[in-house]
C-alpha positions in Angstrom: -31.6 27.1 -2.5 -30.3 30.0 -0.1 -27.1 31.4 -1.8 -26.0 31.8 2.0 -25.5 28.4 1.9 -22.7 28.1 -0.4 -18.6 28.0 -0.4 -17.7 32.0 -0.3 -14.7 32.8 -2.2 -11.5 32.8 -1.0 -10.7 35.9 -1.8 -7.0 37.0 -0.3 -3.8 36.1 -1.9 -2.7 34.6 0.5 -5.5 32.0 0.7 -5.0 28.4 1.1 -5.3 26.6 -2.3 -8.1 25.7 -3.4 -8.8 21.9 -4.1 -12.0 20.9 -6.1 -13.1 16.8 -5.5 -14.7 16.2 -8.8 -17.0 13.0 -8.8 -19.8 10.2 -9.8 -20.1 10.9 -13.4 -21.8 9.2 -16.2 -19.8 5.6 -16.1 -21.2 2.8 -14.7 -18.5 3.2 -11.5 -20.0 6.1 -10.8 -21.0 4.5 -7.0 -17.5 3.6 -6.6 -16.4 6.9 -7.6 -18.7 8.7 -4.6 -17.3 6.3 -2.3 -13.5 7.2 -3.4 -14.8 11.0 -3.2 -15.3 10.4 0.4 -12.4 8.8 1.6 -10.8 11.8 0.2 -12.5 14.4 1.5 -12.1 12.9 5.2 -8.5 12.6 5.0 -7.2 15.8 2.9 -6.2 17.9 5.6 -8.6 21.1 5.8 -5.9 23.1 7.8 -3.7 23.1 4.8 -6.7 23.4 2.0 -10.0 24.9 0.9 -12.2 21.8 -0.4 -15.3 22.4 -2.6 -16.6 19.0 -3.9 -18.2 18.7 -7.2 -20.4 15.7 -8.1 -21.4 14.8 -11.6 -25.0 13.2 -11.8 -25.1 9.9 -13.9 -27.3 12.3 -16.8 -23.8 14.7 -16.6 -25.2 17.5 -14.9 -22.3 18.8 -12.1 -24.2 19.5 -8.8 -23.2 21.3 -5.7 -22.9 18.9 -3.2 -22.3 18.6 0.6 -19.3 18.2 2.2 -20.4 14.9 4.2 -18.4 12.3 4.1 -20.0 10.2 6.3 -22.5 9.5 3.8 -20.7 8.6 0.8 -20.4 5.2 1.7 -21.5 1.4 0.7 -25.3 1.1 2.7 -27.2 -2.1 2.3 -24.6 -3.1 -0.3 -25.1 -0.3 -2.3 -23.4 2.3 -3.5 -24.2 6.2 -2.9 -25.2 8.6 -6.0 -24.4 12.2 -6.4 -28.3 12.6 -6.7 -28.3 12.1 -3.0 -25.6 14.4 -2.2 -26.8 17.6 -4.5 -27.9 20.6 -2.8 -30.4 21.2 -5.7 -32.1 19.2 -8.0 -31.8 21.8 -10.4 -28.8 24.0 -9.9 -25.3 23.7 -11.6 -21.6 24.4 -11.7 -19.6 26.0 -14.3 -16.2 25.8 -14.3 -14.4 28.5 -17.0 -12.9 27.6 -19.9 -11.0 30.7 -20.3 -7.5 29.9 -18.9 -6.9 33.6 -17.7 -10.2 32.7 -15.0 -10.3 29.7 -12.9 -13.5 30.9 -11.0 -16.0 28.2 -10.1 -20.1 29.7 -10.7 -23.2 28.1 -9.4 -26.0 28.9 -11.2 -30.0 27.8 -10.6 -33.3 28.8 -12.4 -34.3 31.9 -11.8 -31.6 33.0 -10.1 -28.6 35.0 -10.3 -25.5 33.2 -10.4 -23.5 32.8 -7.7 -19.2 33.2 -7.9 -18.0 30.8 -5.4 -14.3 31.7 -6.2 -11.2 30.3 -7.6 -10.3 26.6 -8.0 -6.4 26.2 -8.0 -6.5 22.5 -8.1 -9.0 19.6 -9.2 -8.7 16.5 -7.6 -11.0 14.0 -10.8 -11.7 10.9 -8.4 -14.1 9.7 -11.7 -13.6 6.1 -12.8 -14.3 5.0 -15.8 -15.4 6.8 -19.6 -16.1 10.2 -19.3 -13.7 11.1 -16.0 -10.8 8.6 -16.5 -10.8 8.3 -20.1 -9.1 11.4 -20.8 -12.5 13.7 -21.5 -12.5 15.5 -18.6 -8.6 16.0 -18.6 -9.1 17.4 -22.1 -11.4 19.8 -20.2 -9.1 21.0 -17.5 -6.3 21.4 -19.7 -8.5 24.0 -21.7 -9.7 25.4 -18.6 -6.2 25.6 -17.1 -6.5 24.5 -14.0 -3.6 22.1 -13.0 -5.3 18.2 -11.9 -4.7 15.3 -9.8 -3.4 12.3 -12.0 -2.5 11.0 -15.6 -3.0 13.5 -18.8 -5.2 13.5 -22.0 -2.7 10.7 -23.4 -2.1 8.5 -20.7 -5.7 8.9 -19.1 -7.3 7.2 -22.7 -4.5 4.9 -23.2 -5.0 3.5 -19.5 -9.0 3.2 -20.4 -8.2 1.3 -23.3 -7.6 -2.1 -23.1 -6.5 -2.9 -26.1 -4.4 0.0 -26.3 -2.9 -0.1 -23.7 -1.0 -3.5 -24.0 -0.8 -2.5 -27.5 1.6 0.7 -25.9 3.0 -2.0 -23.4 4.2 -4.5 -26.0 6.1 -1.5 -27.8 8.0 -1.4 -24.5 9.0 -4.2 -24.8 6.4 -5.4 -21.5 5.1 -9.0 -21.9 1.8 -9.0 -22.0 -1.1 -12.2 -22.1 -3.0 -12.9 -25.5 -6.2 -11.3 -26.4 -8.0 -10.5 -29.3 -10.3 -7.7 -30.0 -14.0 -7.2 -31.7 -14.7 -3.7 -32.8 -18.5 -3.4 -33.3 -17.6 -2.8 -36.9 -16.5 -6.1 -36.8 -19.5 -7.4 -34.8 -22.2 -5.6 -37.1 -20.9 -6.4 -40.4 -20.6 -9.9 -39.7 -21.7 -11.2 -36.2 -20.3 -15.0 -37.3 -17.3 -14.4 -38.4 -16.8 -12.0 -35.3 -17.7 -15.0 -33.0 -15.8 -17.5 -34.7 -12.9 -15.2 -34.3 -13.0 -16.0 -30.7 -13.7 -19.5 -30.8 -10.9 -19.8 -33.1 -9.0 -17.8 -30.4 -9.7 -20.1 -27.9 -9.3 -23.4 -29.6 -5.6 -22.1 -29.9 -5.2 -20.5 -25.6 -8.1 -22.8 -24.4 -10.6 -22.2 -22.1 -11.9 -20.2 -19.9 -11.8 -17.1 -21.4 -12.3 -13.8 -19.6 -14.9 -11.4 -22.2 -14.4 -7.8 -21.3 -15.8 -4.3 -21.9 -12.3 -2.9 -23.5 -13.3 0.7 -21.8 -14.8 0.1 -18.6 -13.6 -0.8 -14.9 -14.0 -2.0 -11.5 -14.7 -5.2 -13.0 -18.0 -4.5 -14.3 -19.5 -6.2 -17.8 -16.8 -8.8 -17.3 -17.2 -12.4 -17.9 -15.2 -16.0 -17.0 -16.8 -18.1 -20.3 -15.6 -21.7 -19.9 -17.3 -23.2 -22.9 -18.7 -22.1 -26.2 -22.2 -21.9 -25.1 -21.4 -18.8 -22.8 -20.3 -16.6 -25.0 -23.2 -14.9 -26.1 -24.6 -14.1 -22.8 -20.6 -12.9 -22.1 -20.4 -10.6 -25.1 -24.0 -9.4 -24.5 -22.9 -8.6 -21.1 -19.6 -6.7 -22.0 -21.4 -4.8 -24.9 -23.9 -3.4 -22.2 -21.1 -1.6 -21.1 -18.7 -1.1 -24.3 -19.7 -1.6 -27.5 -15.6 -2.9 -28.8 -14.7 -5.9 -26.4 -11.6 -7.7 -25.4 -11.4 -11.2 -24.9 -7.8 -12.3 -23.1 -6.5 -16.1 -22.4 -6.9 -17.3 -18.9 -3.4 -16.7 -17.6 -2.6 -19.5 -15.1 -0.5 -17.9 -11.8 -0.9 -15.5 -9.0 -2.2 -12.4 -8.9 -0.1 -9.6 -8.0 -0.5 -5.6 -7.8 1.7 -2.6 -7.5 0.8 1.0 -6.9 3.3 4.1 -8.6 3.3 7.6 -6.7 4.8 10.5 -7.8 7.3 12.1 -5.5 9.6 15.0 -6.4 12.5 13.3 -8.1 10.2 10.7 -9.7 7.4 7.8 -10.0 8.7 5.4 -7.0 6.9 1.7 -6.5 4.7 0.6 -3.3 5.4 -2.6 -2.2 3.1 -5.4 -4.4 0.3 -7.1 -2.9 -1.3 -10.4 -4.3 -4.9 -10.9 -4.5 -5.6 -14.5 -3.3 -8.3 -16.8 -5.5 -11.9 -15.5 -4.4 -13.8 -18.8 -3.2 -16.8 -17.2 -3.5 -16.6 -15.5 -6.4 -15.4 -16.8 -9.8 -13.0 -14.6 -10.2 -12.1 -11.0 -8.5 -14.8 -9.2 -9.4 -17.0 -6.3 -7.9 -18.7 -7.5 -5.5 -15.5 -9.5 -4.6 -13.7 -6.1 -4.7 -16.5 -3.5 -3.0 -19.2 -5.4 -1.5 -17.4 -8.7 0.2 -14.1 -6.8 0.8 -12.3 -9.9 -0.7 -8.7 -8.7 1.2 -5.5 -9.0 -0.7 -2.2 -9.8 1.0 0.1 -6.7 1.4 2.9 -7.3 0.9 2.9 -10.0 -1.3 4.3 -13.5 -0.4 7.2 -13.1 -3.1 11.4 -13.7 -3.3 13.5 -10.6 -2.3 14.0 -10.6 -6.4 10.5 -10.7 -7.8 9.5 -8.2 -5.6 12.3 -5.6 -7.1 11.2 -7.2 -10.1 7.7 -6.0 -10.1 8.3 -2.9 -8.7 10.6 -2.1 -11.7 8.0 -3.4 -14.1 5.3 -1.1 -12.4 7.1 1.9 -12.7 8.4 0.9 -16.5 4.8 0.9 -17.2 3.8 4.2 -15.5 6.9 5.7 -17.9 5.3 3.8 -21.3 2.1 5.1 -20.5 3.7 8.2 -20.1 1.8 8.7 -16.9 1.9 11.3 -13.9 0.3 11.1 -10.5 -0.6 7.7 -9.3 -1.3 4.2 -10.8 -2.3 0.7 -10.0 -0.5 -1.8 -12.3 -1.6 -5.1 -12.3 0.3 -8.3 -13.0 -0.2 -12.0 -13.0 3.1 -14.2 -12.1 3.2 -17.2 -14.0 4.0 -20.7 -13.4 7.2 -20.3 -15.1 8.3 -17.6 -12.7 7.9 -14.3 -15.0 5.6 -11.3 -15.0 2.6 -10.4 -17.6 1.2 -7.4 -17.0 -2.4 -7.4 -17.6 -3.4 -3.4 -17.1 -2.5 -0.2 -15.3 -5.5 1.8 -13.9 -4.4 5.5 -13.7 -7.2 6.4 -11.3 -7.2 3.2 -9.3 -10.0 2.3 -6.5 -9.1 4.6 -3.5 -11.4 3.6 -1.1 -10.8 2.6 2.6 -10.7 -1.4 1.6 -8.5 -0.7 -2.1 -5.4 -2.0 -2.7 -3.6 0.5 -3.8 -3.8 2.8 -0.6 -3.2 -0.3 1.0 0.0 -1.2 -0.4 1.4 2.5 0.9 0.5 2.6 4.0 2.7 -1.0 3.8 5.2 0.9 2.0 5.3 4.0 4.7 2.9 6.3 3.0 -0.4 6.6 4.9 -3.8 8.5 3.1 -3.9 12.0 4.7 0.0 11.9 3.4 -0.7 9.6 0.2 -3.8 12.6 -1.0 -1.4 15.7 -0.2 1.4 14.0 -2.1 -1.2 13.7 -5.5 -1.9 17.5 -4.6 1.4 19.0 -4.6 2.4 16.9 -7.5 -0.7 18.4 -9.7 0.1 21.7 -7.9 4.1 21.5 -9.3 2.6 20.8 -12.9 1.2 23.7 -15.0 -1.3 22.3 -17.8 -0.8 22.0 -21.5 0.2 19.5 -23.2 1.6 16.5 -21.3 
């Protein structure tokens, strides 16, 4: 690869800031994630920033890639890989740990490596363990370069299932029940794991919903309506995590709220409801990416349940002790009240997701909604958050 070829450093002071898009990664959103990572680079406004984007190969390797958004989309109902994107097959990027050097280096065998400047902000658009999870924050905090989105905390918390209603409960949020199977549990003794959620279920009912308890975009997830389909449904969610969640079916509508960061503090989007799938068993992701299942922005709800949620959104951005954006997801019950079910502290950002959708209702549209998560990571210096 011809060095000639690559971003040139910004070199004066009084440079535009830099703004790395990091994305793919090793999870199994790592599609979605390239398709987020283009929607971002088309709409961050290149009069006001320097963009390098940085994609992470599914085998972890971070690849030079070219700035073409046209062809990080959905194709043929699949999704694009960072493979496809890399401007070697080979090469690499480094990004310093020492927090005195923010300088981005390219690197390829058997050549010399190549400075390609300063980073002054990262913009992580990785769903999923190893990118949302709080790994690569952990990086970037070493590295000291400030970030786009939740912290070490808040980024694992918000990957973790079961820890994360177990940090909403203590807030006093309602959440559904669930019940959890370590793969302690599961190896030591695979009955008595399994008759821990028939048990479950002979006191909620069925279905149930089997779930990887770190993964997203809905993959590994499973609606079991009977005893019989629970091994296939915890083989399934295993694939993907090898600790599972199992939660009640929750009988109501489903409703969403996104959380920005503004200046004086996280504010609310108005909610949107996602509408039973009729082809699909539930909202899954094919419903979400592939059919563009649309949700109603706003939601059809009172003048009072929609301040309602929106409080409860933001309530859980603050337990979660978040900063950035969120997605917080809720089911309204029969009964009239709110359960939240999760938060997603890097939720889907392309074209069709509901979060950006929900601000553009609210009065925030992309360009502004990806310069907003800029300038707030740009405000924050790293440490510990």
């Amino acid at each position: 690869m011809s060095t000639e070829n690559l971003p040139q450093s910004p070199g004066q002071p009084s440079r535009k800031p830099r703004v790395a898009v990091v994305f793919g990664g090793r999870s199994s959103e790592h599609g979605i994630s390239v398709v987020t990572a283009g929607a971002v680079l088309r709409a961050i406004d290149r009069t006001k920033y320097d963009v390098l984007p940085i994609g992470i190969t599914q085998d972890g390797r971070w690849a030079l890639t070219a700035d073409e958004p046209e062809r990080m989309a959905i194709a043929d109902r699949k999704a694009p890989n960072v493979d496809q994107l890399a401007e070697s097959s080979e090469g690499g990027v480094v990004l310093s740990v020492d927090p005195a050097n923010r300088e981005v280096v390219y690197s390829e065998p058997g050549s010399v490596p190549k400075a390609l400047g300063e980073v002054d902000v990262v913009f992580p658009v990785l769903h999923g363990p190893y990118g949302e999870d709080g790994t690569l924050q952990g990086l970037l905090e070493l590295s000291g370069v400030p970030y786009v989105g939740a912290g070490v905390l808040a980024s694992a918390v918000g990957q973790d299932k079961e820890y994360m209603k177990r940090v909403f409960t203590s807030f006093g949020l309602k959440v559904g029940p669930y019940v959890v199977i370590r793969p302690r549990d599961w190896e030591r003794d695979e009955p008595a794991a399994r008759k821990k959620i028939v048990d479950f279920a002979a006191e909620h009912g069925w279905p149930l919903f089997v779930k990887p308890a770190r993964a997203g975009s809905s993959f590994g997830i499973t609606k079991v309506d009977e005893p019989s389909g629970l091994d296939e449904a915890i083989a399934e969610a295993q694939r993907h995590d090898p600790k599972i969640i199992v939660e009640a079916a929750l009988r109501g509508r489903e409703i969403e709220c996104g959380v920005l960061e503004f200046e004086d503090g996280p504010r609310a989007s108005v909610p949107a409801e996602i509408p039973p799938v009729q082809a699909h068993a539930f909202y899954d992701f094919e419903a979400k990416y592939i059919d563009s299942a649309d949700g109603i922005v706003p939601a059809p709800l009172t003048e009072e349940q929609t301040v309602e949620v929106r409080r409860l959104a933001v309530e859980a951005f603050d337990a979660a002790s978040c900063e950035g954006l969120v997605r917080a997801d809720f089911f309204l019950t029969e009964d009239g009240e709110f359960v939240i079910n999760e938060i997603n502290t890097m939720p889907g950002f392309t074209p069709i997701s509901m979060y950006p959708r929900m601000w553009q209702e609210t009065g925030v549209d992309y360009p502004e909604l990806v310069d907003r998560l800029v300038q707030a990571a740009l405000r924050r210096s790293t440490g510990l958050r």
